[in-house]
C-alpha positions in Angstrom: -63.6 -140.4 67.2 -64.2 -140.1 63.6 -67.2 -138.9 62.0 -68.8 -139.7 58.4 -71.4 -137.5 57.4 -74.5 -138.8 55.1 -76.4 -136.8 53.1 -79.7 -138.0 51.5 -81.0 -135.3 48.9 -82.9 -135.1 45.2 -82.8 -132.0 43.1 -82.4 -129.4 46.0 -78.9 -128.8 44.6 -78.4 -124.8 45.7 -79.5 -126.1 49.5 -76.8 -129.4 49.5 -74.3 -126.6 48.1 -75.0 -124.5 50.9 -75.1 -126.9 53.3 -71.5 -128.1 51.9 -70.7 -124.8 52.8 -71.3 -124.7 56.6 -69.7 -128.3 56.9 -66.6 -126.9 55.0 -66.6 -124.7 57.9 -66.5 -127.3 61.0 -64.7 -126.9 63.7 -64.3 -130.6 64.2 -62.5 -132.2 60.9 -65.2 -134.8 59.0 -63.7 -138.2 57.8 -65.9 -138.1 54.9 -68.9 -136.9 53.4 -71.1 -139.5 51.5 -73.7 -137.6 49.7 -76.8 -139.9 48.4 -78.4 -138.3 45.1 -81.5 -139.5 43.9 -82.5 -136.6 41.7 -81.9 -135.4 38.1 -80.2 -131.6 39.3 -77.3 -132.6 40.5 -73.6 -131.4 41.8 -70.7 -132.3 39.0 -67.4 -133.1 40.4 -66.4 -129.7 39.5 -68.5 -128.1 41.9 -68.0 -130.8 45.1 -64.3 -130.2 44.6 -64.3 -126.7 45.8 -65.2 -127.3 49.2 -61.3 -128.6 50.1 -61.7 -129.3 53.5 -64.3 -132.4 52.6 -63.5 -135.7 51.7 -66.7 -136.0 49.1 -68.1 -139.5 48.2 -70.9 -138.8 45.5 -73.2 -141.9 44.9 -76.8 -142.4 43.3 -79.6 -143.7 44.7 -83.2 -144.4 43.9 -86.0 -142.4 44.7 -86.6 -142.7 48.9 -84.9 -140.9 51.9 -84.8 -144.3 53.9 -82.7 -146.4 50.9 -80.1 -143.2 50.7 -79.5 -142.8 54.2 -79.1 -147.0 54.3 -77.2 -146.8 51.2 -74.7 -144.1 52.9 -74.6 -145.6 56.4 -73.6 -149.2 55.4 -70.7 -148.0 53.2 -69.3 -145.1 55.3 -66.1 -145.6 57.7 -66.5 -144.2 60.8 -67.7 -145.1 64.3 -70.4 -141.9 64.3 -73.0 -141.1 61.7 -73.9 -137.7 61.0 -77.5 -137.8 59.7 -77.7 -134.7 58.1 -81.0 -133.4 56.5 -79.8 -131.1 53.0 -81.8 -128.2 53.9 -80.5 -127.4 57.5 -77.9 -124.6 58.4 -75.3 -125.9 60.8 -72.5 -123.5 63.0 -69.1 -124.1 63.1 -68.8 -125.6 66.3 -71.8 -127.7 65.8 -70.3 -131.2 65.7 -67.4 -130.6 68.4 -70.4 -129.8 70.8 -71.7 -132.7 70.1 -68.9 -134.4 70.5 -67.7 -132.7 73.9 -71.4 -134.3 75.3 -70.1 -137.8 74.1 -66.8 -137.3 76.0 -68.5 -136.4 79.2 -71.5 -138.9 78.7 -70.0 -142.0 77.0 -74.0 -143.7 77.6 -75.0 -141.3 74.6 -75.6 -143.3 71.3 -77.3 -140.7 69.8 -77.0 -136.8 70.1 -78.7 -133.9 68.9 -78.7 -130.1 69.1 -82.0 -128.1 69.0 -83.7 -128.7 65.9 -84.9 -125.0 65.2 -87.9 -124.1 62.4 -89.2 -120.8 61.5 -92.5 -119.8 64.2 -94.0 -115.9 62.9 -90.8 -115.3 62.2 -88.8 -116.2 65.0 -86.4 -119.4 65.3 -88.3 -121.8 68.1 -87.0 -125.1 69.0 -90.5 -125.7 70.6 -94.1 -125.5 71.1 -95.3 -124.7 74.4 -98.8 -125.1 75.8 -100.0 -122.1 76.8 -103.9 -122.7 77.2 -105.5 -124.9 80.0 -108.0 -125.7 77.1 -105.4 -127.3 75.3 -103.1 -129.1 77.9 -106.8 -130.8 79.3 -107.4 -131.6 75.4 -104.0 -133.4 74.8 -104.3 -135.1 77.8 -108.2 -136.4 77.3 -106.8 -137.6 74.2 -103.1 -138.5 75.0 -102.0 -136.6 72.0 -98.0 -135.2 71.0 -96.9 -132.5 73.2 -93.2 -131.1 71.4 -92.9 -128.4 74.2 -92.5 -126.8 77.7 -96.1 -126.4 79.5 -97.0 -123.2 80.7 -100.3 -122.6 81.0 -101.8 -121.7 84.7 -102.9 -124.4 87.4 -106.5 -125.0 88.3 -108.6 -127.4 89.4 -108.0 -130.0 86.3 -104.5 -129.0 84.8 -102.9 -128.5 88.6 -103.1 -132.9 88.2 -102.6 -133.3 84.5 -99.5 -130.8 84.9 -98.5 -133.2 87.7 -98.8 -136.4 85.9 -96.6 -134.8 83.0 -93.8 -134.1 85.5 -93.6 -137.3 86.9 -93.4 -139.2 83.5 -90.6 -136.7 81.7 -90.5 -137.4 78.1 -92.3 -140.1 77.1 -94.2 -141.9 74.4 -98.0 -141.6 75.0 -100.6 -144.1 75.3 -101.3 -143.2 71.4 -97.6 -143.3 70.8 -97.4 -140.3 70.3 -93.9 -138.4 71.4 -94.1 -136.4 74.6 -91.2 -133.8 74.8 -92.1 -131.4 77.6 -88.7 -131.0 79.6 -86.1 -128.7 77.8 -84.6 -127.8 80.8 -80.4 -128.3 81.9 -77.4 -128.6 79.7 -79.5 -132.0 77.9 -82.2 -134.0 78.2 -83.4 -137.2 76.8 -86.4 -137.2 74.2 -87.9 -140.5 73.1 -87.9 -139.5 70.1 -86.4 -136.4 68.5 -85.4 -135.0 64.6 -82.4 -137.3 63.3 -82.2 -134.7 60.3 -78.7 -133.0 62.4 -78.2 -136.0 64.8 -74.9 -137.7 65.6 -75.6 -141.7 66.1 -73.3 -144.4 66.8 -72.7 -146.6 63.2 -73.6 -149.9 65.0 -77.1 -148.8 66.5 -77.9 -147.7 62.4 -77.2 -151.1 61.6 -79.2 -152.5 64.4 -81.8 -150.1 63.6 -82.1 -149.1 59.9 -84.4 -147.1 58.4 -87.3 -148.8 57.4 -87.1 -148.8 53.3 -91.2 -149.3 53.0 -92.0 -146.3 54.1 -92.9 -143.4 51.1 -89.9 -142.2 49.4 -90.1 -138.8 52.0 -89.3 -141.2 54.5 -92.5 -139.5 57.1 -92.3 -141.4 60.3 -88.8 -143.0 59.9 -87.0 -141.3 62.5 -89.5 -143.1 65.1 -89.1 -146.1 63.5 -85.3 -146.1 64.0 -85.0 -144.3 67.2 -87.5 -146.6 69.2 -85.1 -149.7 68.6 -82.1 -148.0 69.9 -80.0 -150.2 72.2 -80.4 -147.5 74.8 -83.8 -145.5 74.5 -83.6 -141.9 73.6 -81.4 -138.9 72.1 -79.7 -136.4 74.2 -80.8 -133.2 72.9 -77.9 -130.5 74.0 -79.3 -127.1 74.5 -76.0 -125.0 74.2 -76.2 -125.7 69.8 -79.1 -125.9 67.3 -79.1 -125.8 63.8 -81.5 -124.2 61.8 -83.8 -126.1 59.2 -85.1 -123.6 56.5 -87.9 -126.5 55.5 -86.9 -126.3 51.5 -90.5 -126.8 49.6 -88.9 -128.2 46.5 -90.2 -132.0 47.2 -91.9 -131.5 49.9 -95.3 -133.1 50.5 -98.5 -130.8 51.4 -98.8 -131.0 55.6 -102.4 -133.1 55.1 -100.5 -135.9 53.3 -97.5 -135.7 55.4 -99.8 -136.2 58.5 -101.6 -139.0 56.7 -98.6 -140.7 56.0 -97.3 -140.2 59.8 -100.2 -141.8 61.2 -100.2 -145.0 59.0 -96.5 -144.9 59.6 -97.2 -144.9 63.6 -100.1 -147.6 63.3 -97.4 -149.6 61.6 -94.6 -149.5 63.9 -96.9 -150.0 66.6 -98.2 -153.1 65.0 -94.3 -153.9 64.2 -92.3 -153.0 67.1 -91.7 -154.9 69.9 -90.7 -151.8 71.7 -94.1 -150.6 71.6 -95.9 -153.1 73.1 -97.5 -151.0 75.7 -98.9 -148.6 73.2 -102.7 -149.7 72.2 -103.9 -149.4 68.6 -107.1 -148.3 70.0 -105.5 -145.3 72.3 -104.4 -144.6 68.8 -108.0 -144.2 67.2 -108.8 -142.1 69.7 -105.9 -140.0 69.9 -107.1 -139.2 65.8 -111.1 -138.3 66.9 -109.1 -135.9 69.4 -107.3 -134.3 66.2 -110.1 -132.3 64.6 -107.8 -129.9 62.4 -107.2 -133.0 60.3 -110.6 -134.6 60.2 -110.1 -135.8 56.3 -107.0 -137.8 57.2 -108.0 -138.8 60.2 -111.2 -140.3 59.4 -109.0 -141.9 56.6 -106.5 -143.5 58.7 -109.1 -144.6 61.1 -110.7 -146.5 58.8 -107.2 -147.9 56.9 -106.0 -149.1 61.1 -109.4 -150.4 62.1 -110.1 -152.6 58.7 -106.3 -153.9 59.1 -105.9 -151.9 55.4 -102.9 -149.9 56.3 -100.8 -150.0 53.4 -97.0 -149.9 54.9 -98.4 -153.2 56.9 -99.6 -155.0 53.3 -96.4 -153.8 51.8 -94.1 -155.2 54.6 -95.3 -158.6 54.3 -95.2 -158.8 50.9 -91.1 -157.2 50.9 -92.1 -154.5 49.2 -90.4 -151.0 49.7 -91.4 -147.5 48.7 -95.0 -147.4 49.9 -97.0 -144.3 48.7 -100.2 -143.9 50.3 -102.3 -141.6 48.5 -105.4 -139.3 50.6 
């Protein structure tokens, strides 16, 4: 059971050297590392060659996360994919974890530990619901819940807590991802982070990232993780890496959301997958999202006019869509 590992990165060159670092590191030996550059700050052979326990392929790419981590899947060796985001922190004994869950369940194409990010301070994998205000909200307008839900029963959220239980992780009628059951050794997610995710080589090909997207790549990991020959990724509780969320190219949190929406709208639209999510649960999913009433009102008006620009550009084969708020 080899492993390649790809790396998509542009001129974040002290975090892919640390991240070289941990991987040098790995308990369970790597077949190769194919590292996809598409910046001007980059590692000289000089530099990659000190990490002696990786087998270093150093290729250039243009300017998009979904091209690189194309670019490194089709030309890597091995059975299992690493996706590896550059700005993550990874233990040891990361990938034999991951591997140990694919011994014991061989139905796993995909596997993840918890994807961690910095909350006040603290290193969550998660955000619960604690207000009753909130759970009734998300529900009312079948937004994302990414967490465990503990607020208290009464009248309305005794039901609404109910009807999560009974669907598990889901997708939403708005398509948005549902992730409220963290609990055991694993559980499935519908969708989950593929920036530290072990995936079988075939389902990458079956699936590829879908190169119209912006050259961040927002929304691909839905896009490629919704046509999975067997729906989900195990998340394994007992490991988690750490993503520091590097701000060197990184877009401001109103465009990213933007970009996220018409990204969703157009694999909605796309994917035959999604056929039971509704364009118009959609819409209303955005009125629900005040906090982003710019970019909402934006992208309500791009999906209801049949503007959405990642739609226009598909037809027409282009790739490297940037739509601008």
């Amino acid at each position: 059971m080899q492993i390649s590992v790809v790396i998509p990165t542009c001129d974040r060159k002290e975090r892919l050297r640390s991240l070289l670092q941990t991987l040098d590191h790995s308990i369970f030996p790597l077949a190769e590392v194919i590292i996809v550059d598409s910046g001007d700050d980059q590692l000289s052979p000089g530099e990659y060659a000190l990490f002696t326990h990786l087998d270093i392929q150093y290729i250039h790419s243009e300017k998009s996360v979904c091209i690189q981590r194309n670019k490194g899947i089709r030309i890597a060796r091995s059975p299992w994919i690493f996706l590896c985001d550059d700005d993550i922190e990874i233990p040891a004994n990361y990938l034999q974890s991951l591997m140990d869950h694919i011994k014991t369940h061989p139905e796993a194409g995909a596997v993840s530990g918890l994807w961690l990010e910095k909350q006040n301070e603290e290193w969550k994998a998660t955000h619960p619901v604690y207000s009753s205000r909130a759970l009734i909200w998300k529900y009312i307008f079948q937004l994302g819940i990414w967490g465990e839900i503990i607020c208290k029963d009464g009248l309305m959220t005794r039901n609404i807590k109910r009807y999560y239980k009974q669907r598990g992780n889901h997708i939403s009628q708005a398509g948005w991802p549902v992730n409220t059951d963290f609990t055991g050794e694993y559980t499935v997610c519908p969708v989950y982070s593929l920036g530290a995710s072990l995936v079988r080589k075939e389902w990458l090909l079956i699936s590829p990232f879908d190169e119209v997207l912006d050259r961040h790549g927002i929304g691909e990991n839905y896009g490629v993780v919704i046509d999975f020959p067997t729906p989900g990724i195990h998340v394994v509780s007992i490991t988690s890496v750490c993503h520091h969320m590097e701000q060197t190219n990184r877009l401001k949190k109103s465009l990213q959301y933007y970009r996220r929406v018409l990204a969703l709208d157009y694999f909605i639209k796309t994917k035959k997958t999604l056929s039971g999510v509704k364009r118009r649960w959609l819409v209303w999913s955005l009125i629900g999202n005040w906090i982003m009433m710019r970019a909402n009102l934006k992208s309500i008006s791009k999906i209801v006019f049949g503007k959405n620009p990642y739609c226009k550009g598909s037809k027409m084969g282009e790739k490297v869509i940037e739509p601008v708020l």
